[in-house]
C-alpha positions as CSV (number, residue, x, y, z in Angstrom):
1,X,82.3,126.8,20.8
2,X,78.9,125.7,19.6
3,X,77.8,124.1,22.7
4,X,78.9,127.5,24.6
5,X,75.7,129.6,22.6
6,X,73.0,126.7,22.8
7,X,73.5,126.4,26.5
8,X,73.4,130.2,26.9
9,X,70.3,130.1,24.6
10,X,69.3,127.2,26.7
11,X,69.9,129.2,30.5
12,X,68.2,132.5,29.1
13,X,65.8,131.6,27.0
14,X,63.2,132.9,28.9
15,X,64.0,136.3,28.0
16,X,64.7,135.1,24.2
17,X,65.0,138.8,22.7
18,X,67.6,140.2,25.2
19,X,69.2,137.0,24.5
20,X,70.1,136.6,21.3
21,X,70.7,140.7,21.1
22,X,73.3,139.9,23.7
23,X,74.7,136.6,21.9
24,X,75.1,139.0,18.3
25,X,77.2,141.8,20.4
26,X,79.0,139.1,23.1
27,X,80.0,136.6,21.3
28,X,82.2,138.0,18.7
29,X,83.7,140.3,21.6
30,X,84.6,137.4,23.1
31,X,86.6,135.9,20.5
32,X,88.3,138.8,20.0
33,X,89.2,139.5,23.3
34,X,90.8,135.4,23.3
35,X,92.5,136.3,20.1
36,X,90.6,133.3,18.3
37,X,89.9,136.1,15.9
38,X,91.1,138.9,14.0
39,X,89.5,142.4,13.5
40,X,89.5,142.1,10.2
41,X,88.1,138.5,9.3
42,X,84.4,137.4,9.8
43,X,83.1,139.2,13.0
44,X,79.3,139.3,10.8
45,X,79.4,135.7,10.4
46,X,80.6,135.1,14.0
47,X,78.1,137.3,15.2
48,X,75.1,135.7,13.1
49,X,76.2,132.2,13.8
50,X,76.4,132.9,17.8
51,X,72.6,133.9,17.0
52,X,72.0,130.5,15.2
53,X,73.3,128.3,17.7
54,X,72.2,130.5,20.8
55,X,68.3,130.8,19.2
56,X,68.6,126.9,18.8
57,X,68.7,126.8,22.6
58,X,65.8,129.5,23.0
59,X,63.7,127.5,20.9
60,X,64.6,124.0,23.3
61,X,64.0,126.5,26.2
62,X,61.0,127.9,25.1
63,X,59.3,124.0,24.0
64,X,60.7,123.0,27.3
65,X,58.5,126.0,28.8
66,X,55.2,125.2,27.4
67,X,55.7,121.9,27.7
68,X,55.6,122.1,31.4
69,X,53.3,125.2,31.4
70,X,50.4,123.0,29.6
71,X,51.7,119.6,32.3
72,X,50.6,121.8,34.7
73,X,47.1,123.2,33.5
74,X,46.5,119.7,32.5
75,X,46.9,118.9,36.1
76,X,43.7,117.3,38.0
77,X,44.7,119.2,41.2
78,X,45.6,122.4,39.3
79,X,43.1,125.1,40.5
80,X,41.7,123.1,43.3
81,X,42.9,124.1,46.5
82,X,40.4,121.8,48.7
């Protein structure tokens, strides 16, 4: 279950926001629509760990991001289209 946030953190992460808004209000709808879980028992704590695991895949998406963004200004060709 885990992995299933961190990759969707990791595949969105872009848009990190809209992202972990959507892993709060998706994820626990999700387990209650599997029956993992009852009305009644821990839907907070389902909700705020699905934004735990799915901002620990923002986060590798966003490093991943600038990572590649500063490669690329770093770049000898970058800007010189001669």
């Amino acid at each position: 279950m885990i992995p299933t946030m961190i990759l969707f953190g990791l595949a969105f992460g872009r848009w990190w926001r809209s992202t972990l808004v959507a892993a709060a209000l998706l994820w626990p709808a999700v387990l209650l629509g599997s029956s993992v879980m009852q009305t009644d028992v821990g839907l907070l704590g389902a909700s705020g760990l699905a934004v735990a695991n799915a901002a620990v895949g923002v986060l590798a998406h966003q490093v991943i991001l600038r990572a590649v963004r500063a490669m690329r200004c770093a770049s000898p060709s970058h800007g010189d289209s001669r």
